[in-house]
N, C-alpha and C positions, 0 to 999 in steps of 0.2 A: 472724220472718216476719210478715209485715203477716196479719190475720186475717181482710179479706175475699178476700186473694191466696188464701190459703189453700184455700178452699174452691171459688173460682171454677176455681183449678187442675186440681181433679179432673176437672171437665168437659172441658176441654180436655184434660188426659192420656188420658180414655179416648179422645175423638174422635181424638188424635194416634196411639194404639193400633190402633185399628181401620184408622186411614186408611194404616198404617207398611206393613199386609199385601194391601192391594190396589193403592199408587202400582205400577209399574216400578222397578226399579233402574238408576241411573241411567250412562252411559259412566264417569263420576268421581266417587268420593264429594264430596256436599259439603264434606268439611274443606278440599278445594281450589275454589279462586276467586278472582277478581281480588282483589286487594291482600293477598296474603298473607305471610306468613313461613314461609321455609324455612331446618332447622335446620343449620346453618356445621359442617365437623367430620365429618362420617356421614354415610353413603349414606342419600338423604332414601328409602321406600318409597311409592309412591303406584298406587293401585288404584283399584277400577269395577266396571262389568260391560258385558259385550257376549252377542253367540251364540256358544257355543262350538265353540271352535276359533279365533275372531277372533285376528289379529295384532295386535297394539297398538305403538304406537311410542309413548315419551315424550321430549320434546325442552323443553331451556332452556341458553339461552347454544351454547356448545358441545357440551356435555353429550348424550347419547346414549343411552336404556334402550330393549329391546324386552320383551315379553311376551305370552304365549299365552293366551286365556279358557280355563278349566277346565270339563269337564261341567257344573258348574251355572253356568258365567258369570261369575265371576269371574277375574279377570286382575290380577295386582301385579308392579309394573317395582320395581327397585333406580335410583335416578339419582343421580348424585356432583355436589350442587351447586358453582356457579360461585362465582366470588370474594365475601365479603361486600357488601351493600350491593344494587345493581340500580337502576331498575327493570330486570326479567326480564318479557319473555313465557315461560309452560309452556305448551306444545305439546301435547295427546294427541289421537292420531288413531287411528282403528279401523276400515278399510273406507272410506266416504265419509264418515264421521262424524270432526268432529273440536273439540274444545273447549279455547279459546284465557283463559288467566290472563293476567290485563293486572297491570305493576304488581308484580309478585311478589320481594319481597326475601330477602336470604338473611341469618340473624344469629342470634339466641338466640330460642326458643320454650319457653312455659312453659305447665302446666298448671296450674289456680287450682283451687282444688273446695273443699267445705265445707257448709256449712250456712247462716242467715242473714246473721252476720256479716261472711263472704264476698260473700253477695250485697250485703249493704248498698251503696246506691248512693255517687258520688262527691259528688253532688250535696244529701244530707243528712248527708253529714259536717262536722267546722267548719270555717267557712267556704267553705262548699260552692259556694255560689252564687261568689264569686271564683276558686274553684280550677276549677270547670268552667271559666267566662270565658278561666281561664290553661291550658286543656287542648290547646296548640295543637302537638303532636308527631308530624308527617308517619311520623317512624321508626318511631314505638309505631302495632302493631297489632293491634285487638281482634274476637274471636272471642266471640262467648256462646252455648252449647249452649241450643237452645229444651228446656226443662221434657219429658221424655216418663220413661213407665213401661213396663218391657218386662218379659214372666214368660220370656223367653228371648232370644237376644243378639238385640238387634236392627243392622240392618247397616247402617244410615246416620244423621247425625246433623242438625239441623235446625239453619241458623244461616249466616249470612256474615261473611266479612271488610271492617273497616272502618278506614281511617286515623284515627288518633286526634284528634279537632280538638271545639270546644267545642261543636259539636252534633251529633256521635256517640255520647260520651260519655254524653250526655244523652238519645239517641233510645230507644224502647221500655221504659222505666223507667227507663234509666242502667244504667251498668256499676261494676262493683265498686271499688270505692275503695279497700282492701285492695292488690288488684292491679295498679290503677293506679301508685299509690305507691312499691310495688315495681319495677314494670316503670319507672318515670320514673328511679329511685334509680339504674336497672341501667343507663339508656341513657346516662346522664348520666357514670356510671364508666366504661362499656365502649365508647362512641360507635358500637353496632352498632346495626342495627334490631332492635326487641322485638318480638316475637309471644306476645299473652298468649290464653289460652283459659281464658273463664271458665266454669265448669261446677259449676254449685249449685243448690241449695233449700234456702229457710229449715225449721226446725223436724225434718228428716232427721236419721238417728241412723245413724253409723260404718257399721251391717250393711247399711246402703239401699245403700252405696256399694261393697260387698266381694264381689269375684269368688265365684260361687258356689260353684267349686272349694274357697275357702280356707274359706267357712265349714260347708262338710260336712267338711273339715280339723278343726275346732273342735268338733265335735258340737254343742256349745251350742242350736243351731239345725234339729235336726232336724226338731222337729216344726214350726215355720213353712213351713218347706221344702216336707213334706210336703202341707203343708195348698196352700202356692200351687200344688202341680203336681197338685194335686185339680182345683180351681179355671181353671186354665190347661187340663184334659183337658176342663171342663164346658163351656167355650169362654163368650164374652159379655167385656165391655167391661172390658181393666185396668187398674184403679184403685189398684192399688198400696196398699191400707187395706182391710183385713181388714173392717173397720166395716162397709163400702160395698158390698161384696157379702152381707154380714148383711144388711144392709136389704132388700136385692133382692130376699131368700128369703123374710123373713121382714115385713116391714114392709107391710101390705095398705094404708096410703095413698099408699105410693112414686108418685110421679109421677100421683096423683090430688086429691088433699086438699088443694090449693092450688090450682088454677084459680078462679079468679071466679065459673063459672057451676053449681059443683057446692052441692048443696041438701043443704044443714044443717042446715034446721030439724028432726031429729029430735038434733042433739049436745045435748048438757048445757050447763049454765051453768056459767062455774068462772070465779073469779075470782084473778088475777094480781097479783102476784106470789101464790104459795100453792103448798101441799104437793099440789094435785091430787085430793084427798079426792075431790072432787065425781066423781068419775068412777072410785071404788070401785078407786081405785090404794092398794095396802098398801105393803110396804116392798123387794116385790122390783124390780126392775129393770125400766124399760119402755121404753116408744115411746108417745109421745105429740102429738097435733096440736090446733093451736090458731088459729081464726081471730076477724079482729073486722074490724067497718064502722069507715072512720072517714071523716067527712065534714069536706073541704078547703074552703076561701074559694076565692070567686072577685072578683078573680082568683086565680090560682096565683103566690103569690110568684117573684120569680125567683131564679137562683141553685139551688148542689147542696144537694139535703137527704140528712139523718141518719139511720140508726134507731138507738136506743143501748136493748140490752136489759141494759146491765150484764154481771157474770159468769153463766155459767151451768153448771150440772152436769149431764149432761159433754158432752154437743154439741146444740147447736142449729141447722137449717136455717133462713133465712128469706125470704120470698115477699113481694114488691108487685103486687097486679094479676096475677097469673101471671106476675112476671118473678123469677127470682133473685137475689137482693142480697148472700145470706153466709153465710157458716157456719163452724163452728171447733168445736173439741173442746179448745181451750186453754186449759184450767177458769180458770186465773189472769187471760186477758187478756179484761178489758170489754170486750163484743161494740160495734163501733161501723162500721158499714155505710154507705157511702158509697152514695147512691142514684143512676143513671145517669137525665141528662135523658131525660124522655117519658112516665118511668115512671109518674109522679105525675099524677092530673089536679083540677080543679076538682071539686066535690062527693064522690061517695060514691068510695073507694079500701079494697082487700080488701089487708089482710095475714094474710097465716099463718106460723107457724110452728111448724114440729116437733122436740121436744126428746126426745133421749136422755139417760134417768136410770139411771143403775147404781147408785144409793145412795139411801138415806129421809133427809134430806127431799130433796137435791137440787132440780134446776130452775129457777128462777131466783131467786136468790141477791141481787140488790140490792133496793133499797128500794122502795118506789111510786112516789118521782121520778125512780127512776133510769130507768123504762121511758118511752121517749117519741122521740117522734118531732119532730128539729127541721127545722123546713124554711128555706127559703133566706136569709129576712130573719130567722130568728134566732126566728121562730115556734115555742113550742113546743106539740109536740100532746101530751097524757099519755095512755100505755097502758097506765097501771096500769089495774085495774078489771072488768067484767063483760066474759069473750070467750063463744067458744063452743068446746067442747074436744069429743074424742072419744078413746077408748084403741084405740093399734094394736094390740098387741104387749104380754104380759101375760109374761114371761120364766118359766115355770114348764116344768118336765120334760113332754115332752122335747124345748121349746127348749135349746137350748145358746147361750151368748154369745159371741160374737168372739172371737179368741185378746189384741188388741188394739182399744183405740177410736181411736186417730185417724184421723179422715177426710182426714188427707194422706197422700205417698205414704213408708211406715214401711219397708211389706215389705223382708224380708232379701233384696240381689242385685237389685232391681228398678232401680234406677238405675245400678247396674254395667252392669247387660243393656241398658237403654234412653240411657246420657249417658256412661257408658266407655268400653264397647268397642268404641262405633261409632266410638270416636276413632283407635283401633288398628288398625295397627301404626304412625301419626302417627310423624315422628321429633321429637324433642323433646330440652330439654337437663335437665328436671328437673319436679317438681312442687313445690306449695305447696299448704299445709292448713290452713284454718282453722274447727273443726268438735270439738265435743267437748259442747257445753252439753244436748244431747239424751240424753246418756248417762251423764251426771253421776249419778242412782241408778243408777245400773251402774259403778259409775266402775270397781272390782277390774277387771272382766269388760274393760274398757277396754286393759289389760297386753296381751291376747292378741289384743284388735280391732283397736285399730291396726299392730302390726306383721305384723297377717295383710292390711288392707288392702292395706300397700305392698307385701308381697310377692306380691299376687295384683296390682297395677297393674303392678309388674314383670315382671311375669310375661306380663300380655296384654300389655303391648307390646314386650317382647323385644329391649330393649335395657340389660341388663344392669341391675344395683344405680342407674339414674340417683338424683340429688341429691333426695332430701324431705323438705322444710323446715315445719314445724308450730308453729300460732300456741300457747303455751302460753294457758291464757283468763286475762283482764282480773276484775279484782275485781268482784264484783256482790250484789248484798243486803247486807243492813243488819248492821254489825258486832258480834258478840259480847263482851262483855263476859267472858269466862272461856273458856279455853283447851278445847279438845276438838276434833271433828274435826267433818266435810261430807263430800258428795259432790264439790265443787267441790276442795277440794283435794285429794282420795285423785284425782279424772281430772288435776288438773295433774302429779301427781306421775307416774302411769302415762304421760300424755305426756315427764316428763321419762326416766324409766327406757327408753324407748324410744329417745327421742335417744341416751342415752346405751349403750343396747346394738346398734339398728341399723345395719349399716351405711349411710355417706354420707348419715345425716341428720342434721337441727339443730333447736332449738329457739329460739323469736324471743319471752322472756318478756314478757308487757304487764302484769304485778302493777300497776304504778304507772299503769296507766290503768283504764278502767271507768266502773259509775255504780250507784251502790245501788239505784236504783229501774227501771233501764232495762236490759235482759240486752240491746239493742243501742246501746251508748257508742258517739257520734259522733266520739270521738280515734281516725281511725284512719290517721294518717297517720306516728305512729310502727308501727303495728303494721307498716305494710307496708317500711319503712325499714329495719327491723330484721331481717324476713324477705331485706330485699335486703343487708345485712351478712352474715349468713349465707354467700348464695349468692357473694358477692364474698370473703370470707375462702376459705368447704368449696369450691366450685366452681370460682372464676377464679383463686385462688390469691394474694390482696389478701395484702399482710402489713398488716391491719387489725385492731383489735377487734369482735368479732362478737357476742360473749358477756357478759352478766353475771356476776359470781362462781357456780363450783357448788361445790357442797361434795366434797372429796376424802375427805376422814378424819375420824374420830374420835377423841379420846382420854382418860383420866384424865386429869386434873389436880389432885390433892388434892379435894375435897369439889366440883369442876367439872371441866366437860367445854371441853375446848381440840378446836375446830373448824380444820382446815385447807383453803384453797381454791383452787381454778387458775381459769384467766382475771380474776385480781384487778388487770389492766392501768391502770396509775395508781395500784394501790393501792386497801383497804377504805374505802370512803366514806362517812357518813351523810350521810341528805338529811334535813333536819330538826332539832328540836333534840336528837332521843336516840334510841339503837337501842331498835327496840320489835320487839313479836311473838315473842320468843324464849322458850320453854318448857320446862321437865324435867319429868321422870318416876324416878320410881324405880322398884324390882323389883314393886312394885304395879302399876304403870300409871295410876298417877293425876298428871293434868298439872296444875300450876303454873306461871304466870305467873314469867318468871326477868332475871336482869340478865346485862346482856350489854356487853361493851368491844373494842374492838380491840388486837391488840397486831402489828403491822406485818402477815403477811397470814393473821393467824391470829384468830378470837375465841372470848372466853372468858367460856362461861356459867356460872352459878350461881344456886343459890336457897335462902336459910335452911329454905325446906318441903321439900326435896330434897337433905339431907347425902350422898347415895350416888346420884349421876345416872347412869341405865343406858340413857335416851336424852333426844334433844334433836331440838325440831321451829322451825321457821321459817315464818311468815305459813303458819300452817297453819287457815286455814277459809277462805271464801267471798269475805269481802273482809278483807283484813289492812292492817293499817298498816304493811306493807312499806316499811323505811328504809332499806336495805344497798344499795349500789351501786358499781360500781366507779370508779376517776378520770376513765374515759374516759366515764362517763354511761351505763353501760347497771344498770338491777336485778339481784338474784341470783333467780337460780329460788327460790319456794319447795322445803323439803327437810324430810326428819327423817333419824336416824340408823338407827331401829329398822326390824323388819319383823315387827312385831306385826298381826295381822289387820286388815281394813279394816272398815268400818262398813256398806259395802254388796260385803260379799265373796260373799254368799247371796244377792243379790235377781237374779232373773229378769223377764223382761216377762211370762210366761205359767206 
C-alpha cells in the first residue's frame, strides 16, 4: 500500500465512521444502482429501508418480489432474475417513493478482497498504460467498496456501479488489475456480463477481514476483541489501529504541535537525523515532535514537491504549514510524501513532525541526505540539521503501549463490520483472495485464519459453500543461498493446505512471478488469468487445466524419496536448464540442498548428505527458483513432505 495512502486513510475512515451513524438509511442499499450485475442462477435478495410496516415491491423484467419493512425498517425481497444479459430496469417502490436501476445486467458476480496486491491498480501494472487504453468492456462491471472501518456491522456500503471502459477503470485511483484480468479471462470464456466488486486495503492482515463470530470461534483474539469493545463503549472516532486511539489518550501534542502559529521557542535544539538525547529521551519508548523553519525561493518553483524522510522507527506523522502530508508505521518503506498544490508557499514554510519510537535508537534511520525536501524543479532543500523538538509521551508505568503500532486500519473484525457485511446478503457466484503478505510472521496461525475467513463470508451471506479462489503469494526478497525455512513459505503452504482441505476452493500459484525488491510485482495479469482457470475448471465446469502439479505422495526409494503428483497435465516440465529448489532432511532435520530428476509424472530426490531422506521440501523460502511446471504451462505449488513445526508456530501480534 502506497504510504502516504496509508495515513491519509485514517482521516477519512474516522470521518466515514462518524458520518455511517447520523446519514438515514437509505430506500436501497447502495450495492444496487444503475449499471449493475445481477447474479444468473438464484433468487437475487435485495433490501433497504423504509418506516415500518411499508410494503415494498421489487420489479425487473417480469419478475415480481414484495416485502414488509421490519420494526427497525428494514425490508428484504427475494427476486428470481430474468434471462442473462439486459439491459434491466430494477424497480423498488415503497409508498410514493420509488427508485429506478437503469442498465442492470444479469450474469456472474464476483467478490475481489485482499490486501494491496488486490488493490494494485490496472493502470501500474505491465503495460498498464496500453491495457487501460484496451479496457473497453461494456459487459464487465465494476464496483469498489469505498475504504470504511466499523467496531460493529455497519449497514451500507459506499461505492457505485460502473461499465467497464478506459476511463473508469482509471477514475478515483483505478481498479484492481488482479480482477480485472480475471473478470476479462471469465467474460471472454463465458460471454455473460461480469460483475466484479472490488473490496480491499493495502497492508490489512486476514483478521481485519474475518467475521467476528469466527474469530471469538478461534480464541486467538480475545484480547484485541476486548480491547475494541472498550474503545467502541468509550465512544469517539474509529480508526481501526490501536496506535491511534493511544495517541488520543496519551499523546499531549495530538492535534496541537503542528499548527504554524504555536510558540516554540521554549523546545530544545536536537539535531536530525539523531538518537534524540537532546531532549533526555533514554531507551524507553516515546512520542516525540519535531518542528523546523524552512525558507522557499521566490518564486515557488512549479510543479509537485517531495518530503523524503527516509525509513523511520516506527511511525512518523508529517505536517507542511498546518496541512497533513503522511504518515506510516511501515518501518521498511522510505517515507516519500507527495505534497498537494498550495501547501507550499514562497519564503518561510513550517514543517513538523511526530515520531513514534518503541525501540533505542530508532527514529530516523537514513542518513543526512536522505532527509530533504525536493521541490518541483528538482530543488533540493536538506533537513538534515538543527530542528526544534520537544518530548510528549515518555512510556514509563503506568503508561501502557498499544496492543499494536500500525496507524492503519489492523483491528480484528473491523473491515468485516465496515466492507463485508454491508455487502450481504449480495447474491453472488463466488469470491477471490488475494491477501496473505501481512501475516507472513504469523504464517502457522494462517492454517486456521483463512479457513475461518471463508467460513464466516459464507456464512454472512448465506449462500451456501460458494467457490473461494486464493492468490498463493509471488516470490519476493532476495534469495538464500542454503535451504531452511520463512514466513513466506510456511503462509503459502497454509494457503495451499487450505485449498486443498476446504471445501469449493482453489489455489492460482504465482511462484514464477514476483520481484525481490518490490512486495508489489507489476505481473499481474497472470495472477488474475490463473484465478479465472480456476473458477472455469471448480466452477463452470471447463474440462481445462487450472492447476500446476501438487504433490500427492511420498515414498522410499532406496537412499531417495520418489515424489508423486496430480494435475501434472502435459506432463512434468522444467522451465530452465535444471530442476532446482529441491531439499532433504534426514531424522535430524537438517536441510540440504538435493538433486532432483523426472521420471514420467513422478520425481526423484536425492542427496549424498542425506542417505536416509525422512522428508523433502520444494521452493521452500521467500523467493525460490521455482522450475517444475506442468506441459500445459502452469508452476507447481511450493510443498514439503513433513509436518515438523513451523518457524513462526508461536508468534502472536500482542
Amino acid at each position: 500500500m502506497h504510504i502516504q495512502f496509508r495515513a491519509a486513510l485514517l482521516c477519512v475512515l474516522a470521518l466515514l465512521g462518524l458520518a455511517a451513524h447520523a446519514a438515514p438509511l437509505p430506500l436501497v442499499s447502495p450495492i444496487f444502482g444503475d449499471h449493475m450485475v445481477l447474479q444468473q442462477g438464484k433468487p437475487n435478495p435485495v433490501w433497504g429501508w423504509s418506516a415500518p410496516g411499508t410494503a415494498v415491491q421489487v420489479v425487473i423484467g417480469t419478475q415480481t418480489a414484495t416485502a414488509t419493512a421490519g420494526p427497525d425498517g428494514r425490508w428484504q425481497a427475494e427476486i428470481q432474475p430474468p434471462p442473462v444479459g439486459g439491459p434491466y430496469e430494477l424497480k423498488i417502490t415503497a409508498g410514493t417513493n420509488t427508485v429506478a436501476c437503469e442498465d442492470v445486467l444479469v450474469g456472474e458476480v464476483w467478490l475481489c478482497g485482499g490486501q494491496s496486491n488486490m488493490a494494485f491498480v490496472l493502470g501500474h501494472a505491465d503495460h498498464g498504460a496500453e491495457e487501460v487504453a484496451a479496457a473497453n468492456h461494456p459487459e464487465i462491471r465494476l464496483f469498489t467498496v469505498q475504504n470504511h472501518v466499523a467496531y460493529t456491522a455497519a449497514a451500507t456500503p459506499a461505492g457505485t456501479w460502473k461499465p467497464c471502459s478506459p476511463q473508469t477503470i482509471a477514475t478515483n485511483g483505478g481498479f484492481s488489475a488482479v480482477a480485472y484480468f480475471f473478470g476479462r479471462k471469465l467474460q471472454s470464456e463465458l460471454h455473460v456480463p461480469i460483475g466484479l466488486i472490488q473490496d480491499c486495503i493495502g497492508g490489512t492482515p486476514a483478521e481485519s477481514w474475518m467475521n467476528p463470530v469466527s474469530l471469538h470461534e478461534l480464541k486467538d483474539f480475545d484480547v484485541p476483541l476486548a480491547e475494541i469493545d472498550r474503545l467502541h463503549a468509550r465512544g469517539g472516532p474509529e480508526y481501526g489501529s490501536f496506535l491511534m486511539h493511544w495517541l488520543d489518550e496519551y499523546d499531549v501534542g495530538n492535534n496541537l504541535w503542528f499548527a504554524p502559529g504555536l510558540d516554540d521557542s521554549k523546545w530544545k535544539s536536537v539535531t536530525l537525523p539523531g538518537n534524540f538525547h537532546e531532549l533526555g529521551v533514554g531507551a524507553e519508548p516515546c512520542v516525540v515532535w519535531f518542528r523546523k523553519t524552512l525558507t522557499l525561493p521566490d518564486p515557488l518553483p512549479a510543479g509537485r514537491a517531495t518530503v523524503l524522510l527516509g525509513v523511520v522507527d516506527k511511525m512518523d506523522t508529517t505536517w507542511l504549514n498546518g496541512h497533513f502530508v503522511g504518515a506510516s508505521s511501515w518501518v521498511e518503506n522510505p517515507r516519500a510524501y507527495n505534497v498537494e498544490e498550495g501547501v507550499l508557499h514562497s519564503g518561510k514554510n513550517l514543517l513538523a513532525i511526530r515520531v513514534v519510537r518503541t525501540k533505542s535508537p530508532g527514529g530516523f534511520m537514513a542518513k543526512p541526505d536522505g532527509l530533504r525536501l525536493v521541490l518541483g524543479d528538482h530543488t533540493v532543500i536538506p533537513l538534515a540539521g538543527e530542528w526544534s523538538g520537544a518530548l510528549s509521551v515518555d512510556v514509563l508505568p503506568p503508561i501502557k503501549l498499544p496492543l499494536t503500532y500500525e496507524n492503519y486500519p489492523t483491528m480484528p473484525g473491523v473491515l468485516f463490520n465496515g466492507m463485508i457485511q454491508p455487502l450481504a446478503p449480495l447474491a453472488l457466484r463466488g469470491a477471490i483472495w488475494y491477501q496473505g503478505e501481512a501475516n507472513c510472521g504469523r504464517a502457522h496461525q494462517y492454517r486456521t485464519l483463512l479457513p475461518g475467513l471463508i467460513n464466516g463470508w459464507r456464512s454472512a451471506f448465506g449462500q451456501g459453500d460458494f467457490p473461494f479462489y486464493i492468490v498463493s503469494l509471488p516470490a519476493f526478497s532476495h534469495r538464500r543461498d542454503q535451504p531452511g525455512t520463512d514466513g513466506w513459505a510456511e503462509l503459502r503452504d497454509a494457503q495451499l493446505q487450505t485449498a486443498l482441505t476446504v471445501t469449493n476452493t482453489g489455489l492460482a500459484v504465482t511462484i514464477d512471478t514476483g520481484d525481490p525488491d518490490n512486495i508489489h510485482p507489476k505481473t499481474k495479469q497472470p495472477v488474475g488469468e490463473r484465478l479465472a482457470l480456476c473458477a472455469l475448471a471448480g466452477t463452470y465446469g471447463k474440462n481445462i487445466p487450472a492447476s500446476g502439479p501438487i504433490l500427492a505422495s511420498a515414498e522410499p526409494a532406496g537412499t531417495a524419496l520418489k515424489l508423486h503428483f496430480t494435475h501434472t497435465d502435459g506432463g512434468l516440465v522444467v522451465h530452465g536448464p535444471e530442476l532446482k529448489e529441491f531439499s532433504l532432511a534426514g531424522a535430524d532435520r537438517k536441510w540440504h540442498w538435493a538433486d532432483a530428476h523426472i521420471e514420467g509424472d513422478t520425481i526423484i530426490v536425492s542427496s549424498p548428505s542425506v542417505p536416509a531422506p525422512a522428508a523433502a521440501r520444494y521452493a521452500w523460502q521467500s523467493n525460490p527458483a521455482a522450475t517444475l511446471f506442468n506441459g500445459a504451462g502452469l508452476p507447481a505449488s511450493p510443498f514439503r513432505t513433513d509436518d515438523w513445526p513451523d518457524s513462526t508456530e508461536n508468534q502472536k501480534p500482542w
